[in-house]
N, C-alpha and C positions, 0 to 999 in steps of 0.2 A: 529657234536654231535649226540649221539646214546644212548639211556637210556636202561637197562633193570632193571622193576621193579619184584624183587621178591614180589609176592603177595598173596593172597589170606584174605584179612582184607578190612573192608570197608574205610580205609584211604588208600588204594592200589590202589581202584576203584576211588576215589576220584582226583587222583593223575594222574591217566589213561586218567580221564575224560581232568582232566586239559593241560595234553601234547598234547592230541587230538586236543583241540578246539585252543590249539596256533602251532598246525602243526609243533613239536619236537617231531624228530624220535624216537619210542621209540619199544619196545618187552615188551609185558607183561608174565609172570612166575607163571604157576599154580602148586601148589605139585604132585595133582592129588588124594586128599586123599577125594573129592567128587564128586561124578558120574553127574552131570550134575554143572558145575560151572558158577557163573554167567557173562553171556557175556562182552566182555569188548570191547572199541572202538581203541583196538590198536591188531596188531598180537599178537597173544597169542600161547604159547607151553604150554603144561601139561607132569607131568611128573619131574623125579627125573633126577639130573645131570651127578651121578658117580663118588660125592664124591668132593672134591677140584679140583683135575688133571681135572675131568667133567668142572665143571662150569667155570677152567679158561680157556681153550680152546674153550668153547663155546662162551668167552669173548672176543675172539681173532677172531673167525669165522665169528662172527658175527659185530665185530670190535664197539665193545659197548665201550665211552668215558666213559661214567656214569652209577657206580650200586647203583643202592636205594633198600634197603631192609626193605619193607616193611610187614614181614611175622609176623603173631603171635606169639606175647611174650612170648608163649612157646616152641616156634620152635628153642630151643638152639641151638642143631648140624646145622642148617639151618644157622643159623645167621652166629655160628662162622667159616664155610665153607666160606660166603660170606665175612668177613675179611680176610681170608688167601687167597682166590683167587684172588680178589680186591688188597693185597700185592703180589703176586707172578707176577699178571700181569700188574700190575703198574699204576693203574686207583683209581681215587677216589670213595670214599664208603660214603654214606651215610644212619643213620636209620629213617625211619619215623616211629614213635612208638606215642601210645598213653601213659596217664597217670593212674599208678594204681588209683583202686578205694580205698579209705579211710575210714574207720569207723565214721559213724554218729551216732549223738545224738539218740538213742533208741535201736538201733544194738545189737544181741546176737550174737554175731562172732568170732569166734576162729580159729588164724593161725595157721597153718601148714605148714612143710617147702614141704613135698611132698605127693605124691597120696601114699605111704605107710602110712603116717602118718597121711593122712584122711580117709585110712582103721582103722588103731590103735582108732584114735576117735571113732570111730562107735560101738565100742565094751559097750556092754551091752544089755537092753532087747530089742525083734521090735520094730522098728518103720516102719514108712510108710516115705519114703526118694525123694526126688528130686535129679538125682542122673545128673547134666548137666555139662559135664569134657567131652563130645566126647565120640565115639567108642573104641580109640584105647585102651583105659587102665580099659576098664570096667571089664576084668576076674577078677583084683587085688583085685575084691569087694567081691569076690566071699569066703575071707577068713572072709565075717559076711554074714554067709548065712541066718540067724534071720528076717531078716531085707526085706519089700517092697520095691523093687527098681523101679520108676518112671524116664524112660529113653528117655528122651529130645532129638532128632539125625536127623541129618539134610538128611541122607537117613538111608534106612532099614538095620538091619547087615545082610552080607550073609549067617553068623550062630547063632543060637540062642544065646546071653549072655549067660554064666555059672552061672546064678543065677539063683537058686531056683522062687524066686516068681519076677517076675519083670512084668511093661507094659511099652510099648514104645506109645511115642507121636513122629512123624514127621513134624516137624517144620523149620522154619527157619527164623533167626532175621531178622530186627530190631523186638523186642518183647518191647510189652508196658504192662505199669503198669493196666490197666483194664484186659488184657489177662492172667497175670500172676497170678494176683490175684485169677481169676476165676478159673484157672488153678489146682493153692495149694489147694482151697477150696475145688474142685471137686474130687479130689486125696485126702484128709485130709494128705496134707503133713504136718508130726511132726519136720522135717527138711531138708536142703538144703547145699548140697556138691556141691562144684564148685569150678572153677579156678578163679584166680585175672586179670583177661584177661584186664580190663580195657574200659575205652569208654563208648560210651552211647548205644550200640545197645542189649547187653546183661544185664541194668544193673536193670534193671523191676525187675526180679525176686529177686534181694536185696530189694527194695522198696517195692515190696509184702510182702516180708519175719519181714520187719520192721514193716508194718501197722498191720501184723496177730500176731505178736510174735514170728516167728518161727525163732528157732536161727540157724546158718549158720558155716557151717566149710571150709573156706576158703584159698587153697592150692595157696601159695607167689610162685611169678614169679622166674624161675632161672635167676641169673644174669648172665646178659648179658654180650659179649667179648667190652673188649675198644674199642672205635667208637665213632664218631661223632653223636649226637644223636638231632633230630630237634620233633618239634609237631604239625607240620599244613602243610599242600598243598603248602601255600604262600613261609614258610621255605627253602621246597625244591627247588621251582623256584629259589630262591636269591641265595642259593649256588650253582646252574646250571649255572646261568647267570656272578655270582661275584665269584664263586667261594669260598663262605664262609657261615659262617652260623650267623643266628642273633647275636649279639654279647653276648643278654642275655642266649643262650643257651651255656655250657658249651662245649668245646671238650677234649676229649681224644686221647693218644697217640691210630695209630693205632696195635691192636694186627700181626705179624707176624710171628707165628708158624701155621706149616697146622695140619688141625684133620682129623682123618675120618669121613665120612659119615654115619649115621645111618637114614637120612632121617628125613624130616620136622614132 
């Protein structure tokens, strides 16, 4: 038996820790889209595959039994590369995925299916914005240049954001609800754009945003490719070991068409 976890999520690390400490062979899989990552207690590569054809030759190479993908719920192309690879080279697949977060009792929240349509929200007079969606898709914001953008990023960009008025904070979760707090106040955030990432490591800045007032525009996860889908450490061991997954967790057929790569 031979695991590679695609990772980079704190249920990736968790998962790492866990095959460690019971001596199952495993590779851990960083995208590479943060300059220093956090170390993990298994071999680790950084870095993108090369699409399908990449990742299932490196499953052959490395002669991996088991892929767990454990990548951020917005890492579409990531994911569905790991089902068509996972079919092509005939190995089971499974996701360790967390649960969206949900709207609570006091919440000003407004979904949105993507980061264009939490541009289209934004339109109207400044504000002063918490603006925490990652690097990669910060230009997009750049069509409400009106607007203070407070940019949350776990390293520096190599080029300035194309926004007008912006400041960056360099951080990185787990973030709690006294920092976040302080945070918004310190900024007079009028409001907060983010992804539905889920979990507990990021979810302060919702709980802030509920005890000040500040309402939230909130960009829903793409759906996911069919797969087998678990929510705990524990999950993964029992379909490692048995070969299946809880029984209260549902499965899906798996997807077998390849995509291409566009990267995590």
């Amino acid at each position: 038996m031979k695991i590679l976890i695609l990772g980079g999520t704190t249920e990736a690390s968790a998962l790492a820790t866990a095959l460690a400490e019971r001596s199952i062979p495993a590779l851990f899989s960083y995208a590479g889209r943060v300059k220093a990552p956090k170390p993990q207690p298994l071999p680790t590569r950084v870095g993108g595959f090369g699409g399908v054809a990449g990742l299932a030759a490196l499953l052959t190479e490395q002669r991996i039994t088991h892929l767990v993908d454990a990548t951020h719920p917005f890492a579409e192309q990531m994911s569905r590369n790991a089902v068509a690879a996972a079919s092509h080279s005939g190995i089971p697949l499974i996701a360790l995925t967390r649960s969206p977060w949900a709207p609570q009792a006091g919440d000003c929240c407004t979904p949105v299916a993507d980061v264009e349509a939490a541009v289209q929200a934004l339109a109207g007079p400044p504000q002063r914005i918490l603006l925490a969606i990652g690097r990669q898709q910060l230009a997009a914001f750049a069509a409400q240049p009106q607007h203070h953008y407070l940019l949350r990023l776990v390293d520096a960009p190599e080029m300035p954001p194309p926004l007008p008025r912006h400041h960056i904070v360099l951080d990185r979760g787990p973030f709690t609800l006294d920092g976040d707090l302080a945070l918004l106040r310190e900024h007079g955030i009028q409001r907060v754009v983010c992804k539905n990432a889920g979990g507990t490591g990021a979810i302060a800045k919702l709980d802030a945003a509920r005890r000040l007032g500040v309402p939230v525009v909130m960009i829903e996860r793409p759906v996911p490719p069919p797969r087998r889908e678990v929510h705990s450490v524990d999950a993964v061991l029992a379909w490692l070991h048995h070969g299946s997954a809880p029984a209260s967790v549902p499965e899906q057929a798996p997807e077998t068409d390849s995509r291409t790569e566009r990267g995590v």
